[in-house]
C-alpha positions in Angstrom: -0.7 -8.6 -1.1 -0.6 -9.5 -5.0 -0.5 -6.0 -6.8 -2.2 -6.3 -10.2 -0.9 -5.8 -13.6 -1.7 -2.0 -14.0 0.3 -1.3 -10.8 3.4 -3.4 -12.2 3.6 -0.4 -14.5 4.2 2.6 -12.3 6.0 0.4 -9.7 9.5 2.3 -9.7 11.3 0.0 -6.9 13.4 -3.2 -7.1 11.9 -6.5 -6.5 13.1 -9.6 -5.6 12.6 -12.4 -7.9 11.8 -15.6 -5.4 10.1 -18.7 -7.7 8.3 -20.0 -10.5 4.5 -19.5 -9.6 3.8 -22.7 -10.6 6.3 -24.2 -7.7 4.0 -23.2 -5.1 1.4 -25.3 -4.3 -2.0 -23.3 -3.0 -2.6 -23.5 0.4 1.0 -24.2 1.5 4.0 -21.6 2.2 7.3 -21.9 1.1 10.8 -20.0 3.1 12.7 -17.8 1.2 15.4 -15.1 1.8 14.5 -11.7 0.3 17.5 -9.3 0.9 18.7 -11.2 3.7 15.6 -11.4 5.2 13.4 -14.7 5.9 9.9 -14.2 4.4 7.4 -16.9 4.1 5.9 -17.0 0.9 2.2 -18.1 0.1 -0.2 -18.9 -3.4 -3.8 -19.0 -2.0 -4.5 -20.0 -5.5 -7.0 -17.6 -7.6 -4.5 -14.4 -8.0 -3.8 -14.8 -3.9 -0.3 -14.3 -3.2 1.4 -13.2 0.2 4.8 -12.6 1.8 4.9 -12.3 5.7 8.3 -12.7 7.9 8.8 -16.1 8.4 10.0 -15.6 12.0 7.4 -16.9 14.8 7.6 -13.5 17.3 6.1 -16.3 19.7 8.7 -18.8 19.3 11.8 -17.2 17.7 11.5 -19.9 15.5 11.6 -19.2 11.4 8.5 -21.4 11.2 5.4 -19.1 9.4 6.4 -20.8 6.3 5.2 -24.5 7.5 2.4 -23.1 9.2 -1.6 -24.0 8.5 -3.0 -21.5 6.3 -6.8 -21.0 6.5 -9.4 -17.8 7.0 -10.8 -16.2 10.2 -14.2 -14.5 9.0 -12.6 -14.2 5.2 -9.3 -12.6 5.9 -6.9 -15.2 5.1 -4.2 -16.5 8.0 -1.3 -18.8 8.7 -1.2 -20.5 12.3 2.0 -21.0 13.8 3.2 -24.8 13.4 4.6 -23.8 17.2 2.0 -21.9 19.2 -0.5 -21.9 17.1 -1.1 -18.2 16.9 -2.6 -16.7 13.7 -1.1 -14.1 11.8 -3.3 -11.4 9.0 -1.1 -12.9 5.7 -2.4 -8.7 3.9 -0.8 -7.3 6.4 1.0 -9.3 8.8 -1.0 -8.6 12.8 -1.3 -11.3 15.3 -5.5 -12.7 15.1 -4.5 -13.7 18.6 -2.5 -10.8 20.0 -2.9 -7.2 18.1 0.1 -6.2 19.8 2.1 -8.2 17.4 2.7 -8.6 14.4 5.6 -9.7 11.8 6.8 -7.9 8.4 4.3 -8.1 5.4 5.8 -7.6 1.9 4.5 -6.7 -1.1 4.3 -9.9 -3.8 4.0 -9.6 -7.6 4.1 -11.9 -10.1 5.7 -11.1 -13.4 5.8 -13.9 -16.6 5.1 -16.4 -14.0 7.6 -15.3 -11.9 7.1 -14.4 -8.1 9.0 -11.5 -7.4 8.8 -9.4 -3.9 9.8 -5.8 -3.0 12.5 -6.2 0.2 12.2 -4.0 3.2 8.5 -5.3 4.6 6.3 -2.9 7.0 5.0 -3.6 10.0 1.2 -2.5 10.6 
């Protein structure tokens, strides 16, 4: 979840600065640690950006972040390089499994920076 500029202003909370925006390349995640925590970072390209755990609850695996990212009916997903199960990159629930689900975090990006806010939720 990308929050917009007006909600940068009355966001009180620390963030995580993680990469230039112009290092990710759309379509593709990258594996970060936020706080201790592996997240899998992702830049859908036109304001997109998403932060899921990186962590494969299939495999055990930190994985998400090499995973194929692509839509099911227009909410946009990662597939598992493992299992190939899908995961909701807003909000982090199994496509395949809604019994599952991995960490989403929120994502901002400030002076081209990508920042995230540490401590994800799970749906």
């Amino acid at each position: 979840m990308t929050i917009t500029e007006p909600e940068l202003r009355t966001t009180a909370t620390t963030w995580e600065p993680v990469c230039d925006l112009k290092r990710l390349t759309p379509g593709r995640g990258v594996a970060a640690l936020v706080d201790g925590a592996p997240v899998a970072l992702f830049h859908l390209g036109e304001g997109e950006t998403f932060a899921i755990g990186n962590v494969d609850p299939f495999s055990g695996a930190s994985v998400l972040s090499r995973g194929i990212v692509g839509d099911v009916d227009g909410v946009p997903t990662v597939a598992s390089p493992i299992y190939k199960q899908r995961f909701d990159l807003r909000t982090g629930r199994s496509i395949d499994d809604e019994t599952v689900a991995v960490s989403a975090y929120d994502v901002r990006v400030v002076d081209g920076i990508c920042e995230v806010r540490p401590g994800g939720t799970l749906p």
